[in-house]
N, C-alpha and C positions, 0 to 999 in steps of 0.2 A: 607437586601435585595440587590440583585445586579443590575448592569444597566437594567434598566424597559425600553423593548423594544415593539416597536409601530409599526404594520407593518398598514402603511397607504394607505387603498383601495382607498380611495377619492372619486372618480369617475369613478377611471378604469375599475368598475362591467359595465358599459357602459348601465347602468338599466333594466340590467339583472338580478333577482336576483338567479336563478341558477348558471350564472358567480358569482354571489358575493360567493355563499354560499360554491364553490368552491374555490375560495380563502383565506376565513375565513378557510376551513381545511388545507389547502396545508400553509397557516403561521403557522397554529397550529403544524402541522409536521415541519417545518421549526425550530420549536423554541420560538414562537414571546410571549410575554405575553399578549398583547390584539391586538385587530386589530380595527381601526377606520377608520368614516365614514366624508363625509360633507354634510351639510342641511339647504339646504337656502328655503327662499319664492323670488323666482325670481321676484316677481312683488315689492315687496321691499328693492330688492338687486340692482337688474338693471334699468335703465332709460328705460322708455316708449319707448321712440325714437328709442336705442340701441334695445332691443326687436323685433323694427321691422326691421330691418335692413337682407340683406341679408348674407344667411350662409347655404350654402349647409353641409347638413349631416344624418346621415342614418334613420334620425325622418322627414325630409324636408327640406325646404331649406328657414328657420328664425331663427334669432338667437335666439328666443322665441321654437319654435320647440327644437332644440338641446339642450337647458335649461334645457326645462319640458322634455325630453327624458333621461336626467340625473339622474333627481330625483326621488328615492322611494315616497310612500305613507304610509301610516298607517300599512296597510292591511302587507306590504314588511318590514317593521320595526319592527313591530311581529314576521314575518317568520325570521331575523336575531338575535331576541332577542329569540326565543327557539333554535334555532340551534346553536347560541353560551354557552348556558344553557345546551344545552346537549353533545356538545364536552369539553365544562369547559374551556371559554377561555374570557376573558374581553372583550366587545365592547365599544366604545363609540361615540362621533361626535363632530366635530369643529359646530356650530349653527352663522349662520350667520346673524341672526335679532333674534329679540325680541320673535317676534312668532314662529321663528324654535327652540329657546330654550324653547318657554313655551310647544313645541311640544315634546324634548327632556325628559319632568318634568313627562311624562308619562311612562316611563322607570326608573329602577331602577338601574341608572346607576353609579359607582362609580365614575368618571373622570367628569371634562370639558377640553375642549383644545379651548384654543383663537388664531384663526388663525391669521399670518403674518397681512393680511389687516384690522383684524378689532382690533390688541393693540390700535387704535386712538379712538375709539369708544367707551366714557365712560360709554352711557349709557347701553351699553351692560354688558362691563365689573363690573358693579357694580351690574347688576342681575345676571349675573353667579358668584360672589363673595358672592353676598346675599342666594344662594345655596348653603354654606360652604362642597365644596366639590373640593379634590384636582386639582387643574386647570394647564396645561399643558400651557405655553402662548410662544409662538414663536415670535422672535422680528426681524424679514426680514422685510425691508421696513422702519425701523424706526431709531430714534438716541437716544442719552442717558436721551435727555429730554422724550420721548416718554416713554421709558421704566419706569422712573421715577414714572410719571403720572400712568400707568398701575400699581405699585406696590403700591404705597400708598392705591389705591383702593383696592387693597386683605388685604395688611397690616391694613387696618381701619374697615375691614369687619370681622377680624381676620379669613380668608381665607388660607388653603395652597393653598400650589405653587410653579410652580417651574418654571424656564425661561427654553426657548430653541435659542441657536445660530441658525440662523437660516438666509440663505443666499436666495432670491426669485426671484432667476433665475432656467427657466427650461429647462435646466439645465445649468450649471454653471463649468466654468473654474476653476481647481485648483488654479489658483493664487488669486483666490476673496475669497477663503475658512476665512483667517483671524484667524484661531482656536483662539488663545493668546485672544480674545476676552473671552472663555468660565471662563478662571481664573480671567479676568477685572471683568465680570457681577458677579462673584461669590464672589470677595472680595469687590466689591462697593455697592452688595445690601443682601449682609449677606444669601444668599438660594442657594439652590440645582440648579444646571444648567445641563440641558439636551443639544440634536444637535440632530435636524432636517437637515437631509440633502435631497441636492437636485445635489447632482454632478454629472460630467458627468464620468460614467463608473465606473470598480476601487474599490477596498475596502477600500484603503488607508489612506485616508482622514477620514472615519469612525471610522477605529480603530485609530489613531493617538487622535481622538477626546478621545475615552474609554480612551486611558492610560492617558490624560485630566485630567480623575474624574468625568467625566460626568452621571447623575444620570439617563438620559435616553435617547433612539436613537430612533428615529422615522425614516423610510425610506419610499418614496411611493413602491408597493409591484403592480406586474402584474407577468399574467401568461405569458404572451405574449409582447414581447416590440414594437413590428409591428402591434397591436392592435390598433384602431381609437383612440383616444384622444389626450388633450395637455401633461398629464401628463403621458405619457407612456414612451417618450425620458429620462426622469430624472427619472425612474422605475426600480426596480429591479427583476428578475425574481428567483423563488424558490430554484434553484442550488445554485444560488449565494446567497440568503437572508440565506439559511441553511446554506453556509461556513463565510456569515458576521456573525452572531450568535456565531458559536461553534469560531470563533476568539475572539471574543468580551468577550467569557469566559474563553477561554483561556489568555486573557489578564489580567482580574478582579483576574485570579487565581496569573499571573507574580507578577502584583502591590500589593501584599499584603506581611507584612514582617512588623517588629519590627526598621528597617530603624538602627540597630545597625550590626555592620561590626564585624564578627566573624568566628571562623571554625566551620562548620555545623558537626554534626555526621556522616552523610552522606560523609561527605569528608577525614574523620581520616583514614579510608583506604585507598584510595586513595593518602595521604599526607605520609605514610609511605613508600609507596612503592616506591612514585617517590623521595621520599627522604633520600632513605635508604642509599642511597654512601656519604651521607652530614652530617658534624661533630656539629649538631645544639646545638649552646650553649646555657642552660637554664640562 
């Protein structure tokens, strides 16, 4: 299988889920192999305090309001799990507590992805690992001990897995990108290493990552980059996610080769004719 790409809605359906259900096809036309979600219980995720704290936005104006304006429901996570069911495309969700994953266990979902902020979080990490099912884990935010910590936990659970480089700025300076990292995580913890990108603009950086090796590309994905949210600046819009793709495969198709230096068949014509005035001795 080839780079297993991720077009990440997150939150930019704005809890709409027509917006979402729309997005889900427009990645599907794009290219993407699954599209994923995020799903928290706000009142376990965020401080009390913060919650009430002021935040104009188009649900009210508390940072509890624009929270819960985020967030699907049951009833909307049904409607995304037939609709990707009947266009034939992978959903999944980063679960940011205990209870959004045991919400998650209601789906028959192939994937987990362990978001950037919660690799610290072991008692997460060790019930998404006890659902032996392959886990996506992003390591922005974290250092080698952190990542460490997060693999022995799959590794003891005998969990797949695979890391994502993964930078958590939204968005982010080419100079912070770091790639050469995706080869360190890959020969220090023996697995598959993905990139999660979060850059600003630009294919570049993406595909630099594919020719990598990288097993899989998550990108956040909007229809709109002038759309309300935080995450719509570091977004990519469907023109652009459908030319990251068909590069991404045209790159997969560059790096493949027997790595032995020879004259192709394809070149024996070519090699006579420009070397037909030349006395080549056998």
């Amino acid at each position: 299988m080839g780079i297993f790409v991720i077009s990440e809605i997150g939150i930019n359906h704005n809890g709409d889920i027509e917006l979402a259900k729309q997005m889900i096809q427009e990645s599907k036309n794009c290219g993407a192999d699954a599209v994923k979600f995020q799903k928290r219980d706000i009142d376990l995720v965020y401080d009390k305090k913060l919650l009430e704290e002021y935040r104009e936005s188009p649900w009210g104006k508390t940072q509890r309001a624009q929270k819960e304006g985020l967030e699907f429901n049951e009833k909307e996570y049904n409607e995304i799990d037939k609709f990707c069911k009947k266009i034939d495309i992978k959903w999944f969700a980063s679960a940011w507590d205990l209870k959004s994953l045991e919400f998650l266990d209601k789906f028959d979902l192939d994937y987990h992805k362990i978001a950037s902020a919660m690799i610290v979080d072991q008692d997460l990490l060790r019930e998404v690992a006890k659902r032996k099912k392959h886990t996506f884990i992003s390591t922005g935010m974290s250092n080698i001990e952190d990542i460490d910590k997060a693999v022995k936990v799959f590794k003891e659970n005998n969990c797949s897995f695979e890391l994502m480089h993964c930078i958590s700025k939204y968005p982010f300076d080419d100079k912070l990108a770091n790639l050469n990292l995706i080869s360190e995580l890959r020969n220090k913890f023996n697995c598959d290493v993905g990139y999660s990108g979060h850059e600003r603009g630009g294919l570049a950086i993406s595909y630099a990552a594919a020719a990598l090796g990288i097993t899989s590309l998550e990108r956040h994905f909007t229809l709109n980059r002038t759309m309300y949210g935080s995450d719509q600046a570091a977004s990519i819009e469907p023109k652009t996610f459908k030319e990251l793709i068909g590069g991404v495969r045209k790159i997969e198709q560059a790096m493949k080769g027997d790595k032995v230096k020879k004259i192709l068949d394809e070149e024996i014509p070519v090699a006579k004719k420009l070397r037909a005035h030349i006395n080549v001795k056998k």
